[in-house]
Backbone bond lengths (Angstrom), bond angles and torsions (degrees), N, CA, C in turn:
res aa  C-N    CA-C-N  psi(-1)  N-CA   C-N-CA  omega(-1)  CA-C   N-CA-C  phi
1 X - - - 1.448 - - 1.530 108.10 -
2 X 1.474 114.22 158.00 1.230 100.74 -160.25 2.000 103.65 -105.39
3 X 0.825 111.30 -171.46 1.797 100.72 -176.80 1.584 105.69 -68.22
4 X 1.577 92.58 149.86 1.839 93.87 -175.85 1.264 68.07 -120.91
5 X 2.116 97.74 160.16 1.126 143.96 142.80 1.554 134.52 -91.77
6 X 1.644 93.58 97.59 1.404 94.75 175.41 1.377 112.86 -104.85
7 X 1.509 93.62 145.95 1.593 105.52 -167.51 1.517 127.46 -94.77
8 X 1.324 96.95 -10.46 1.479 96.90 168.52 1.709 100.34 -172.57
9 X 1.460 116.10 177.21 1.621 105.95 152.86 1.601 77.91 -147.66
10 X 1.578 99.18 176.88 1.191 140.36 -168.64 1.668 144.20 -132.87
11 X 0.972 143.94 114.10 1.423 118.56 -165.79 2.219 101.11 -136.86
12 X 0.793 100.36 174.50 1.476 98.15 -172.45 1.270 87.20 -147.01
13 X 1.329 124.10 128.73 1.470 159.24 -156.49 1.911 116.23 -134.21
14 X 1.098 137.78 98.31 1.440 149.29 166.12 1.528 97.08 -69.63
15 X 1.853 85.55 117.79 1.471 93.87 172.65 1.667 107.41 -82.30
16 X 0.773 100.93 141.96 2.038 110.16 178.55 1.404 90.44 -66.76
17 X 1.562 103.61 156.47 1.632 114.15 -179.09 1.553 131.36 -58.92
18 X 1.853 92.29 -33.89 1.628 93.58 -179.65 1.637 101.24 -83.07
19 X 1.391 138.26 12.37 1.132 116.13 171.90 1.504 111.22 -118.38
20 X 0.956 112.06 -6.12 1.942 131.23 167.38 2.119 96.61 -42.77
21 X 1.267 101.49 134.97 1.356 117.22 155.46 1.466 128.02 -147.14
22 X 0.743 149.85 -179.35 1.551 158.63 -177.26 1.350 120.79 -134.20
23 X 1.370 105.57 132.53 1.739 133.29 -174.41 1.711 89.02 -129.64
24 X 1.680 101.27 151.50 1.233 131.94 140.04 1.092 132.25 -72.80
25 X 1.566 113.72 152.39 1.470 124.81 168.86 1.390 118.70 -151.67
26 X 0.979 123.57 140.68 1.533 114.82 179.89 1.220 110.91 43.49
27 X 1.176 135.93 25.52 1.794 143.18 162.97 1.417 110.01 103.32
28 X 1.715 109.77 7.26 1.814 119.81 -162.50 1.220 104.03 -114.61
29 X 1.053 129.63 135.67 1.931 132.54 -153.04 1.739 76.52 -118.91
30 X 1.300 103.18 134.85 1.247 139.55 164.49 1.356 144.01 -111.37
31 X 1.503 121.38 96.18 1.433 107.80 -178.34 1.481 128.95 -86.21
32 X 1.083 123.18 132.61 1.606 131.99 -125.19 1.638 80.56 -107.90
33 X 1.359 136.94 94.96 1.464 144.62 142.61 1.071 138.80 -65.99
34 X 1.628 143.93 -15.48 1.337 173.69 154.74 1.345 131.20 -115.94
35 X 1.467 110.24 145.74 1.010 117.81 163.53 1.616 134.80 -130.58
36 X 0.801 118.89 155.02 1.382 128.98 -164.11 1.277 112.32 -89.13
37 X 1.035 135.13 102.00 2.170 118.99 169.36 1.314 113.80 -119.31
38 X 1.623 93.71 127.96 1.533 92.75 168.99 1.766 108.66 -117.69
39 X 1.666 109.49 154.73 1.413 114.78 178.10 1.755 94.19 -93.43
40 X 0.902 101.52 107.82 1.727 110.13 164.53 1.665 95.55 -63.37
41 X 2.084 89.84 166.20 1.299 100.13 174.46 1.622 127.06 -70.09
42 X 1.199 95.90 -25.24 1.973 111.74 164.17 1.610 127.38 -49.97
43 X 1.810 80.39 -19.43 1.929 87.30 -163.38 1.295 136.08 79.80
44 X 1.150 102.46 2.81 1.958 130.33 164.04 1.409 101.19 -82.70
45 X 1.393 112.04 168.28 1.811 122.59 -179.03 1.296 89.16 -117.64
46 X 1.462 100.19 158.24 1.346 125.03 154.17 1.740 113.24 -141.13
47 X 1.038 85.89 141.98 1.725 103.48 -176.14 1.538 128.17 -133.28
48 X 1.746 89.64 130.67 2.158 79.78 175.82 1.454 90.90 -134.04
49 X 1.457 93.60 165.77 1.788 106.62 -166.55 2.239 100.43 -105.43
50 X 1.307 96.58 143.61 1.313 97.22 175.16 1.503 97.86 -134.49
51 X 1.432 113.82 157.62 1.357 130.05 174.16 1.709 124.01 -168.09
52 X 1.398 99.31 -155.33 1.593 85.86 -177.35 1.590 95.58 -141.41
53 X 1.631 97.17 165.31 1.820 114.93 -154.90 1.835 80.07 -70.91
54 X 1.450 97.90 145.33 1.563 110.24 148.62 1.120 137.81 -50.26
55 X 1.131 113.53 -40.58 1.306 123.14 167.57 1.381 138.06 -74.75
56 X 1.854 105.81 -9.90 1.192 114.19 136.08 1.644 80.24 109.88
57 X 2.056 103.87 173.15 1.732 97.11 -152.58 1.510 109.72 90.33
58 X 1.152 98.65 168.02 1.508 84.58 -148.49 2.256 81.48 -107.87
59 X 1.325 122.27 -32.05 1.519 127.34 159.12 1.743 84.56 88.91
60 X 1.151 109.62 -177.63 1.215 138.00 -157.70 1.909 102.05 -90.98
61 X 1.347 123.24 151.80 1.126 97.14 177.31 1.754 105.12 -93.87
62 X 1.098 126.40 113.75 1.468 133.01 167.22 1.364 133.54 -118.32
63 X 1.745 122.76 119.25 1.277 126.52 176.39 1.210 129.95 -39.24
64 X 1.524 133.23 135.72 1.505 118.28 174.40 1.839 92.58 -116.80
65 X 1.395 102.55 167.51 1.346 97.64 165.08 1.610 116.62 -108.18
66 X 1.280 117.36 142.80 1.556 127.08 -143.19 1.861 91.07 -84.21
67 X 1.036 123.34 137.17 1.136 135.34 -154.78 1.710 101.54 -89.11
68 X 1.829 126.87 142.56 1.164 124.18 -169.26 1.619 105.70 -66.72
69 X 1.329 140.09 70.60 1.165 114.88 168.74 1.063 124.91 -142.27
70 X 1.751 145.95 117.43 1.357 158.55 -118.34 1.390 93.97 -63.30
71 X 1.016 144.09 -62.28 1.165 146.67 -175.88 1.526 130.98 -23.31
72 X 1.627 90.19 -33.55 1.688 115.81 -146.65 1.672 79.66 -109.98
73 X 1.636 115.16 -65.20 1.508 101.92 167.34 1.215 110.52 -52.21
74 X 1.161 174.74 -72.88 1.623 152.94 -103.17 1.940 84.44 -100.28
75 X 1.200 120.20 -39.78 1.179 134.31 170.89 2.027 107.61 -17.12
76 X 1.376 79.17 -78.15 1.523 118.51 -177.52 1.647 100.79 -47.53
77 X 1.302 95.57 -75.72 1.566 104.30 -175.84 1.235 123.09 -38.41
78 X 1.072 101.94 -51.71 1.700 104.24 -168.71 2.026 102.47 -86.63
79 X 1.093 117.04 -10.91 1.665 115.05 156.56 1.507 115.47 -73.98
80 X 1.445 94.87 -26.54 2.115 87.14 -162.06 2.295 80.85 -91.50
81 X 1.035 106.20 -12.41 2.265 111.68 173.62 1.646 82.09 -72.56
82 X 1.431 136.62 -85.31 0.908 135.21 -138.95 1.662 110.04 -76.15
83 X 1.143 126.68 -26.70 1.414 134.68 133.65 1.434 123.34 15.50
84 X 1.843 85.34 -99.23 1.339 114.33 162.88 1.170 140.82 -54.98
85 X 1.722 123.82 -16.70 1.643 143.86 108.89 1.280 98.47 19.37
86 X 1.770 84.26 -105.22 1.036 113.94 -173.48 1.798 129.38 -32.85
87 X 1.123 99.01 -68.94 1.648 111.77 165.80 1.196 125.47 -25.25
88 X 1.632 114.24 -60.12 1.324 121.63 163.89 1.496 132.29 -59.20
89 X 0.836 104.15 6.96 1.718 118.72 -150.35 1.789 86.11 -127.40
90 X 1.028 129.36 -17.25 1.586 124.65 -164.25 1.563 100.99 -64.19
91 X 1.240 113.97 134.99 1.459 138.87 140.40 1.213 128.06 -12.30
92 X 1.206 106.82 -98.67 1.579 136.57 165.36 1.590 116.18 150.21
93 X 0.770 137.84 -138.95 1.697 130.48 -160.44 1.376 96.91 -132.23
94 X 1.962 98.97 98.06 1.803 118.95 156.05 1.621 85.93 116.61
């Protein structure tokens, strides 16, 4: 087979409770439970945080950006390590 182009992958990550925080949007406070990672084509991550309004309802789905703090990266890191685990480790389809 000849080389494929893949264009991205993805993984979705649950932030544990003690590292959960909340941002606003549109006047709606949000507690930020997930995260999003993508492997760019560079091989760097990028990440945005999604969650749900405090006040409960299920709210709109909207990106936050994941806040600079070691915690939250080592977070990341070691999901987009265990990831790649995974990946390598695949089966195949059924």
């Amino acid at each position: 087979m000849s080389s494929v182009d893949v264009a991205a992958l993805a993984l979705n990550v649950p932030v544990p409770t003690e590292l959960q925080w909340t941002d606003t949007r549109r006047g709606e406070e949000f507690v930020l439970q997930s995260i999003t990672v993508r492997l760019l084509p560079d091989d760097s991550l990028a990440a945005k945080a999604y969650g749900r309004p405090v006040a409960g309802g299920r709210g709109g789905y909207v990106s936050f950006t994941v806040p600079d703090r070691p915690e939250l990266h080592a977070l990341i890191e070691a999901a987009a390590t265990r990831a790649a685990e995974r990946w390598a480790g695949h089966r195949g389809i059924g």
